[in-house]
C-alpha positions as CSV (number, residue, x, y, z in Angstrom):
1,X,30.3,-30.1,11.2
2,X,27.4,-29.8,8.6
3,X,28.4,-31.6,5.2
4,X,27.5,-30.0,1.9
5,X,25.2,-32.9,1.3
6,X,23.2,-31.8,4.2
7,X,23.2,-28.0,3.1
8,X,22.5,-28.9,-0.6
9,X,19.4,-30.7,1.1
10,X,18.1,-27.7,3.5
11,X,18.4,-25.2,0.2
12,X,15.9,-27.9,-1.6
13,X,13.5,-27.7,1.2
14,X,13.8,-24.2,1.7
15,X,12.9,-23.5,-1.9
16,X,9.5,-24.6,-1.5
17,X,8.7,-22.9,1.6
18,X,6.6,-19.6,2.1
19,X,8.0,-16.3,3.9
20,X,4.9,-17.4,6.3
21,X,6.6,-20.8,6.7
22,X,10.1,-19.8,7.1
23,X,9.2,-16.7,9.9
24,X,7.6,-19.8,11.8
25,X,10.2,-21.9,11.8
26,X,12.3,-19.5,13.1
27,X,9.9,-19.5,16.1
28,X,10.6,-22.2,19.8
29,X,7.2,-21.8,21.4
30,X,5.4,-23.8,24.5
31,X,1.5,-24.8,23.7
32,X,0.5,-24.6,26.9
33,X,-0.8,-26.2,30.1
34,X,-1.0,-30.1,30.7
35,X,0.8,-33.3,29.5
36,X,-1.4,-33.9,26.1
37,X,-1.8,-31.6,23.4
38,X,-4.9,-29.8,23.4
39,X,-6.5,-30.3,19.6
40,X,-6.7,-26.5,19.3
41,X,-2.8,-26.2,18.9
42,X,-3.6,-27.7,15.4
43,X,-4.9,-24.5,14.7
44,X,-2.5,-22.5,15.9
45,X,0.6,-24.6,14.0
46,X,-1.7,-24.3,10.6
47,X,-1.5,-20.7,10.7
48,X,1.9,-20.7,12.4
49,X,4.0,-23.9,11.6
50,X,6.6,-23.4,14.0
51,X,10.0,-24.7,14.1
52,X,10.3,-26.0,17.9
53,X,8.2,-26.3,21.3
54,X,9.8,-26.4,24.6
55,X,8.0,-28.7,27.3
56,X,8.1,-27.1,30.5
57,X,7.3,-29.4,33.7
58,X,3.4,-28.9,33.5
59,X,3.6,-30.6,30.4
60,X,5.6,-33.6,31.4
61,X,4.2,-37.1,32.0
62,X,4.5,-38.8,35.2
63,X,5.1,-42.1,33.2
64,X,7.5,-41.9,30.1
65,X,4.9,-43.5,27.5
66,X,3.1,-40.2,28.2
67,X,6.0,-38.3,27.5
68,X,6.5,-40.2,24.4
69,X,2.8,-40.2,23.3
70,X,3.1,-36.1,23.6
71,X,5.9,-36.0,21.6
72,X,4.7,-38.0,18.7
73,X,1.9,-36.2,18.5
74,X,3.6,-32.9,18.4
75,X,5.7,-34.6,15.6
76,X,2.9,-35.7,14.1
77,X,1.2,-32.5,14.0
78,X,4.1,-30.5,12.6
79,X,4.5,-32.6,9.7
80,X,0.9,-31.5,8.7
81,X,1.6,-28.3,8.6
82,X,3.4,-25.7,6.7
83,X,5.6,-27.3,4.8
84,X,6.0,-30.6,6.7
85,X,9.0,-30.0,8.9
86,X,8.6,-31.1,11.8
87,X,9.6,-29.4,14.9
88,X,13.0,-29.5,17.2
89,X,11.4,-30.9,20.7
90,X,13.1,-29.3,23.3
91,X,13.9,-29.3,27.5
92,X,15.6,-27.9,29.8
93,X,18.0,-31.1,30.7
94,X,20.6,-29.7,33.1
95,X,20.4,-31.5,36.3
96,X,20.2,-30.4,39.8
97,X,17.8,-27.8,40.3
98,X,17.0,-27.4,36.7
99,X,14.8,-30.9,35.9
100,X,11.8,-31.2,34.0
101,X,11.3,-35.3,33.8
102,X,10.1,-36.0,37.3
103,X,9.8,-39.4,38.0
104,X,10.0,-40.9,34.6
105,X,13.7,-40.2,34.1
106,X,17.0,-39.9,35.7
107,X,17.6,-36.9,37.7
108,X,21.0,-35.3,36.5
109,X,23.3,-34.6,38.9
110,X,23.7,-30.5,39.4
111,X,26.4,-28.4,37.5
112,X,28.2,-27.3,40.5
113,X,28.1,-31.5,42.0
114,X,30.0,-32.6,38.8
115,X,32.7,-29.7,38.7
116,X,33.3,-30.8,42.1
117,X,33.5,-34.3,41.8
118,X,35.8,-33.8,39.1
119,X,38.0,-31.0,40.7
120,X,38.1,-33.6,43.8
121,X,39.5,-36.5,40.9
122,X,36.4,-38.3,39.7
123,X,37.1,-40.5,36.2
124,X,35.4,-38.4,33.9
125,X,33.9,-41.2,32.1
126,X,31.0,-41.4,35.1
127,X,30.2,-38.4,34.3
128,X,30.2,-38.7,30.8
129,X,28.3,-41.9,31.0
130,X,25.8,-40.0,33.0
131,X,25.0,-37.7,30.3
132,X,25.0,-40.6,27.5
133,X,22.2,-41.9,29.2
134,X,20.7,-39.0,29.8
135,X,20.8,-38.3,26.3
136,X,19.5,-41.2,25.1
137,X,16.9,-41.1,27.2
138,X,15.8,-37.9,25.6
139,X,16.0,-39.3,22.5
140,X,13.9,-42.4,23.2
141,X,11.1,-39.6,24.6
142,X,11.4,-38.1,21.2
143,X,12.9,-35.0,22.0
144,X,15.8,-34.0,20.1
145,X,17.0,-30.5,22.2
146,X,18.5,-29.9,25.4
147,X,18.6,-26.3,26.7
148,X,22.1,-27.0,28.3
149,X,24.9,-27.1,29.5
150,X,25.7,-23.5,31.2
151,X,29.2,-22.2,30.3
152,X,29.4,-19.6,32.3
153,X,32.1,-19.7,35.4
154,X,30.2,-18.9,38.9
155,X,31.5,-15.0,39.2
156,X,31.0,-12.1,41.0
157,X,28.1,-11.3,38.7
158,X,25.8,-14.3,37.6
159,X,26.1,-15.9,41.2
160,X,23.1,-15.1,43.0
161,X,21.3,-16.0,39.1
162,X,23.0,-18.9,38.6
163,X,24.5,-20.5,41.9
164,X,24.1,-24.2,41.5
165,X,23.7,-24.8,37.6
166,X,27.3,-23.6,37.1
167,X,29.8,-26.5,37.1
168,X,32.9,-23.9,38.9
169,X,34.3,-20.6,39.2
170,X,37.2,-22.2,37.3
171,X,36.7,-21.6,33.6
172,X,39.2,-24.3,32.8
173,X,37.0,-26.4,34.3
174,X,33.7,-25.6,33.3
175,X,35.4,-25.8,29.7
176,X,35.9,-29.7,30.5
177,X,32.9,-30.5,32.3
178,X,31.1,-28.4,30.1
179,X,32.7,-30.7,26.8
180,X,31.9,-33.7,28.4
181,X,28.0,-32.8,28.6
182,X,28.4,-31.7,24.8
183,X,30.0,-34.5,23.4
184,X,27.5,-36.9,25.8
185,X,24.6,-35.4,24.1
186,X,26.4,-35.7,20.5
187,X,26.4,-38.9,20.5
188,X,23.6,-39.7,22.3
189,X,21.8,-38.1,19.4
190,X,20.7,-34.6,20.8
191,X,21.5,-31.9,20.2
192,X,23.0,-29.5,22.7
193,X,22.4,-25.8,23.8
194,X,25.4,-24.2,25.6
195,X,23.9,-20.5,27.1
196,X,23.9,-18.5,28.2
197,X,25.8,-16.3,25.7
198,X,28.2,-14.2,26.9
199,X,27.3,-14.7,30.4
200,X,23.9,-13.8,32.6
201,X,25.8,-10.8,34.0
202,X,24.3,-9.1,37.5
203,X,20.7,-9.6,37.3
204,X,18.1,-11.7,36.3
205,X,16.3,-11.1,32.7
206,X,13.1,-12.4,33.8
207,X,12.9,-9.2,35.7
208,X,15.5,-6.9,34.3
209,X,17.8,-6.0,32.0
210,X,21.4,-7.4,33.8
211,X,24.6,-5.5,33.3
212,X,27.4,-7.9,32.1
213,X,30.5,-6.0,33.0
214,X,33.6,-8.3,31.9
215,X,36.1,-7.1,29.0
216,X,35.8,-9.6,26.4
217,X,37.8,-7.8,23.6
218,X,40.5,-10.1,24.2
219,X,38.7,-13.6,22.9
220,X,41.4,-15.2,25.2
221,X,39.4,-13.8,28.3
222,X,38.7,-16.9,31.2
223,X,35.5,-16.0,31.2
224,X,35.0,-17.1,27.4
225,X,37.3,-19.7,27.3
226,X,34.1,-22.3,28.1
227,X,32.4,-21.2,25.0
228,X,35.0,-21.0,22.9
229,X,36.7,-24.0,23.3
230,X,33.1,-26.0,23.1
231,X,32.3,-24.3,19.5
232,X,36.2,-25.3,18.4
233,X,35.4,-28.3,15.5
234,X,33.2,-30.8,16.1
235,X,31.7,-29.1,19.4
236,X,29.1,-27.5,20.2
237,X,26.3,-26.6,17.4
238,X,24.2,-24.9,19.3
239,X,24.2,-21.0,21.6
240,X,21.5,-19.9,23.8
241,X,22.0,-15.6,24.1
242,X,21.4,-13.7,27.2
243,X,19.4,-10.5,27.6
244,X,22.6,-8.4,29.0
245,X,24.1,-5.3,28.1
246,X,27.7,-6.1,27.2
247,X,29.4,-2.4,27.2
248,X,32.7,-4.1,25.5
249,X,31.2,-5.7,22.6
250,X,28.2,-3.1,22.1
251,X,27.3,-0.1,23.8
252,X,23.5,0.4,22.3
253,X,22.0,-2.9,22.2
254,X,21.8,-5.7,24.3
255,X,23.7,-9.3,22.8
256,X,20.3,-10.7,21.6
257,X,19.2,-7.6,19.5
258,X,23.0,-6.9,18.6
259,X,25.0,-7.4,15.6
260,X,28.1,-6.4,16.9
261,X,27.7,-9.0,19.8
262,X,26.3,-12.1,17.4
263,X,27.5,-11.4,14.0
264,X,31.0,-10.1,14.8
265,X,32.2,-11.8,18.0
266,X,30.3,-14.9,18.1
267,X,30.5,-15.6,14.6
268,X,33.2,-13.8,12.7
269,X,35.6,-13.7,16.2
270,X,35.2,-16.8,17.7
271,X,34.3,-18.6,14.7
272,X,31.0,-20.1,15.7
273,X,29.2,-21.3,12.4
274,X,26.1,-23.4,14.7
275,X,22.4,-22.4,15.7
276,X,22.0,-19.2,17.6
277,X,19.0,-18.7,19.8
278,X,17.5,-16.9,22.1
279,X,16.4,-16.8,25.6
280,X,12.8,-16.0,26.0
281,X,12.0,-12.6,24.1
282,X,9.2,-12.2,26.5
283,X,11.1,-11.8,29.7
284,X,11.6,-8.4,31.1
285,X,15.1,-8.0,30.3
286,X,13.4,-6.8,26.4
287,X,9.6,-7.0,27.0
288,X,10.0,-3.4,28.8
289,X,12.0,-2.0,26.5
290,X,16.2,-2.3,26.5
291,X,17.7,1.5,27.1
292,X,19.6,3.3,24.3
293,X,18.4,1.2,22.0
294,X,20.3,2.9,18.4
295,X,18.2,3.8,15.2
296,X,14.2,3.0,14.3
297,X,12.5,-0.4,14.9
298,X,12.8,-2.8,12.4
299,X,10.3,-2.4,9.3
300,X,9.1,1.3,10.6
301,X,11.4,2.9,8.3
302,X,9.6,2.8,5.1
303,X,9.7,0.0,2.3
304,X,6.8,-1.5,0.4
305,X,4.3,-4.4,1.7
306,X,1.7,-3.8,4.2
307,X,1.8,-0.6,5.5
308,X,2.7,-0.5,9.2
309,X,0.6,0.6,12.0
310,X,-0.3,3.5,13.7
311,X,1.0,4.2,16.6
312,X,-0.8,2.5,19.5
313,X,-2.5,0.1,16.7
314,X,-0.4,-2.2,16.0
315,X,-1.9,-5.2,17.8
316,X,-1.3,-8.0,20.1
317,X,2.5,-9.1,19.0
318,X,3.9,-6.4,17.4
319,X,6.1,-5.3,20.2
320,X,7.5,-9.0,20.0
321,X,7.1,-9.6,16.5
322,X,9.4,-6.4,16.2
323,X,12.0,-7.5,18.6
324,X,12.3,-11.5,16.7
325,X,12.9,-9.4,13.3
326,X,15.6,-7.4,15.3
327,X,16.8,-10.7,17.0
328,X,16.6,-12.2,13.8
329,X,18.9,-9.4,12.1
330,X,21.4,-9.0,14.6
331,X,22.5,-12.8,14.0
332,X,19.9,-14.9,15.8
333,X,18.3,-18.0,13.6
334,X,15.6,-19.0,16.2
335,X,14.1,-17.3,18.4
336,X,12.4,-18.2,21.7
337,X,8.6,-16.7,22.6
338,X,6.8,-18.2,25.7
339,X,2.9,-16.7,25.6
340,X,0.1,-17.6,24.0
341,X,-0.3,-15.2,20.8
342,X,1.7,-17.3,18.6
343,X,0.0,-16.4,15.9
344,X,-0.5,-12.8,16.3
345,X,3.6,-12.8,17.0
346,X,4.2,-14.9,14.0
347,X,2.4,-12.5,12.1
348,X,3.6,-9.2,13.4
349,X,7.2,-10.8,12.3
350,X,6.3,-11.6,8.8
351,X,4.9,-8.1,8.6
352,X,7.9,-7.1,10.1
353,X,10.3,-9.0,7.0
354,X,7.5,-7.9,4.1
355,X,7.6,-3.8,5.6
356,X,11.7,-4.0,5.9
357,X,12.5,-4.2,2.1
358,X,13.6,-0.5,2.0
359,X,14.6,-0.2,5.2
360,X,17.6,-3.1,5.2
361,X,17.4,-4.9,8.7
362,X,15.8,-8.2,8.4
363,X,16.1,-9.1,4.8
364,X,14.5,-12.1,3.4
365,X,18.3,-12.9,2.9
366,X,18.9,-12.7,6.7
367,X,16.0,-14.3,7.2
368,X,16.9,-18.0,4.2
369,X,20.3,-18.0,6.2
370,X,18.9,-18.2,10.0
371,X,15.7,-21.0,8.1
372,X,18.8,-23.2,6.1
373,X,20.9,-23.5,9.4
374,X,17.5,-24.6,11.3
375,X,17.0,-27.2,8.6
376,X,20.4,-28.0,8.3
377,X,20.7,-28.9,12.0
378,X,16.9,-31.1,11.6
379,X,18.5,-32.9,8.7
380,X,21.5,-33.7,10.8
381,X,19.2,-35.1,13.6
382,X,17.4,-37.5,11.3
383,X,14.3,-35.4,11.8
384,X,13.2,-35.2,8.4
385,X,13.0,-39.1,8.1
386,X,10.6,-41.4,9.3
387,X,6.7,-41.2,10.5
388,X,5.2,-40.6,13.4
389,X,2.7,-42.7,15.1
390,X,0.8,-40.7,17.8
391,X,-1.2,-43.4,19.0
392,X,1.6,-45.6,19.3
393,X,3.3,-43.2,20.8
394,X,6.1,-43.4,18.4
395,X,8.4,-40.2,17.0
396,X,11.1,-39.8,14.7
397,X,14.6,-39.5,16.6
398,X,17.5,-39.1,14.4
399,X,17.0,-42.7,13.0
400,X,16.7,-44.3,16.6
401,X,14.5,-46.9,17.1
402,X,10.7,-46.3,18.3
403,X,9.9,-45.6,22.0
404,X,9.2,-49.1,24.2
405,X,8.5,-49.1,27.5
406,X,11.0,-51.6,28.0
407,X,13.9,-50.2,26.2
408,X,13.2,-46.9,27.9
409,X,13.2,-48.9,31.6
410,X,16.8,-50.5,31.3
411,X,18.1,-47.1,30.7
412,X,16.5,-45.4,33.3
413,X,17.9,-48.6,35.8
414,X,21.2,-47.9,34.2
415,X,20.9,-43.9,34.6
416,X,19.7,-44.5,38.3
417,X,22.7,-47.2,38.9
418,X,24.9,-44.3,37.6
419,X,23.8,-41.7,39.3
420,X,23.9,-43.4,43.0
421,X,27.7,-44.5,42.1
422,X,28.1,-40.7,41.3
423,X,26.5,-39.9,44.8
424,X,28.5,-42.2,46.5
425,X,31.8,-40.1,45.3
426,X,33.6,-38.6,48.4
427,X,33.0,-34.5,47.4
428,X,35.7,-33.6,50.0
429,X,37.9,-31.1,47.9
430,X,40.8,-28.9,48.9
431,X,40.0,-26.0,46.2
432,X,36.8,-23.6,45.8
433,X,33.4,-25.5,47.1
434,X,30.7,-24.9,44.8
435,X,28.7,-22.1,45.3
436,X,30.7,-19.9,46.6
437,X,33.1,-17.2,45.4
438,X,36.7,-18.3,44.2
439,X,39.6,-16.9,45.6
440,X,40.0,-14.1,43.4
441,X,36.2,-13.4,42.7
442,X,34.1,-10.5,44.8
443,X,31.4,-11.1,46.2
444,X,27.9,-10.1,45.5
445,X,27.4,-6.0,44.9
446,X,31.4,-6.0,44.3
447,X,32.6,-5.1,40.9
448,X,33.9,-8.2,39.2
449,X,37.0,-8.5,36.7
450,X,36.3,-5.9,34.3
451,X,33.6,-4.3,35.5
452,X,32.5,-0.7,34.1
453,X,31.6,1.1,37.6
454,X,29.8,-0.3,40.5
């Protein structure tokens, strides 16, 4: 829970920033290719002081004092921009498949290995003991965000997407395996991303927009119960959003560009009062354009400000700078955008906030709410505190101590010592193997519980 100290704090620091400032910080990019930071990324947070990068595996050290070098500097660099705050450093920590330290960390163990470890009667507290050290071998790295844990039950729908990186088709399960990753990375001092919001549905949004068929008027539904019992008090803070079409909670828009779907089920329903954010708004699933999409873009409708432009002139980004204000609107407080015109996006979307004044979608209202919960969840982490040291290869971690090489190798000995004592778990089970459909779930092509047609 966020106290009032902490709010009273992120209203201070968001009365001095720009509406340039606080579009950016709304803004998870990647800067590139390669494990340093190339100098011209300077530029591009000057004009666009965003407020997170993701590392993806091409820009991950072989040795962890690379890693921890990289994320200093990014630290570094964000505090001299904008208005100093420097960025949430993210990853995509699952396990299994779904691994971006290579050799200088601990390999997770996959979703689906856990659920069945612990379906089969493992202590949870190996487990969780995995993920503490996971976490806090994040945090010595200096990053402060992990893109996980998926919530979603293996189903009829997502199991061709998701296979592996679901922890069962049991949601009763994946509600407990899926708390023990959350509270690991708690108190390990990172923050936690449960996605994908409501589910992935039967596609894949890197290449189109999926169909996510299950009923979920009743909030009592299995196939929510992960999510909602990880957001009850003192859970999760953090929801990634899918690009799906969810028929029961909106019939126009998919959940990232929909009110309905963010504002009054995740929030107002479920009562989820974290960080929303997106998946990539690049990917297919919105890139090409969502169907029976209702009313006028966002900003095209009149209002003073720069005047919008022409068709067919509106310039690298706007198509994206037009779907983060509509993100943005429907609920969203960050959104995610992995290509390289950063700046022309980040522009597009404050054109997008100055052009909407008459037009009511993304109001600079909207816009201080989605900013104060961004700073609010920095503050928490201890991100506003400290100095970074690049060339020591030093960041600020939620009040942590400074990387060291040797610190950082008695973890990863204790994350490997863990992880072979997971391995060496018998995984016999009576119930549902992992991977495959449950007992009462189709297969793939079937239509699953709830499904509108075929």
């Amino acid at each position: 829970m966020i106290s009032p100290e902490v709010t009273r704090r992120a209203r201070l620091v968001l009365q001095g920033m720009t509406l340039e400032e606080k579009c950016a910080q709304t803004m998870m990019v990647s800067y590139g290719l390669g494990p340093e930071l190339p100098p011209e990324f300077g530029g591009v947070l000057a004009a666009a002081p965003v407020g997170a990068v993701l590392l993806l595996g091409y820009n991950i050290a072989d040795e962890p004092e690379g890693i921890a070098k990289l994320t200093a500097s990014l630290a570094e660099a964000s505090r001299a921009a904008g208005a100093g705050v420097p960025v949430f450093i993210a990853v995509d920590h699952e396990g299994g498949t779904v691994y971006r330290l290579g050799k200088a960390g601990t390999r997770l163990p996959g979703a689906s290995a856990v659920g069945a470890a612990l379906e089969a009667g493992m202590d949870p507290a190996l487990p969780a003991a995995l993920y503490r050290n996971g976490a806090e071998q994040l945090a010595l790295l200096g990053i402060s965000v992990n893109l996980a844990p998926v919530l979603e039950p293996l189903n009829g729908e997502n199991r061709d997407f998701l296979r592996l990186r679901s922890f069962s088709s049991d949601p009763r399960m994946v509600s407990v395996a899926g708390r023990l990753f959350i509270d690991a990375m708690r108190d390990g001092g990172i923050l936690a991303v449960g996605k994908h919001f409501p589910g992935s549905g039967d596609g894949d949004p890197h290449a189109n927009l999926p169909l996510y068929g299950f009923d979920l008027a009743d909030p009592d539904h299995p196939q929510i119960l992960p999510f909602r019992e990880a957001i009850s008090p003192g859970g999760l803070a953090a929801v990634m959003t899918s690009h799906v079409r969810a028929p029961a909670l909106d019939r126009e828009r998919p959940v990232t560009l929909s009110r309905k779907a963010q504002q009054e089920y995740l929030r107002n329903t479920l009562g989820f009062r974290g960080l929303i954010l997106t998946d990539d708004i690049n990917m297919k699933a919105l890139s090409e354009g969502p169907p029976a999409m209702e009313g006028p873009p966002v900003g095209r409708a009149g209002g003073s400000g720069e005047a919008a432009p022409a068709a067919g002139e509106e310039g690298s980004g706007g198509k994206a700078g037009r779907t983060a204000a509509e993100a943005i609107a429907a609920g969203a407080d960050m959104i995610m955008y992995l290509e390289k015109d950063i700046v022309d996006v980040h522009r597009a979307l404050v054109r997008e906030v100055r052009t909407d004044a008459a037009a009511g979608s993304l109001t600079p209202e909207r816009l201080d709410r989605a900013v104060t919960r961004i700073l609010e969840m920095k503050i928490a982490l201890g991100l506003l505190e400290g100095a970074a040291d690049p060339e020591q290869g030093t960041a600020p971690s939620g009040g942590r101590k400074s990387f060291s090489a040797a610190a950082f190798g008695e973890l990863k000995k204790e994350g490997d010592l863990l992880l072979r004592t997971f391995r060496a778990f018998p995984k016999a089970q009576p119930g549902v193997r992992p991977g495959s459909p449950g007992p009462d779930l189709p297969g793939p092509g079937l239509p699953g519980p709830g499904r509108e047609g075929s």
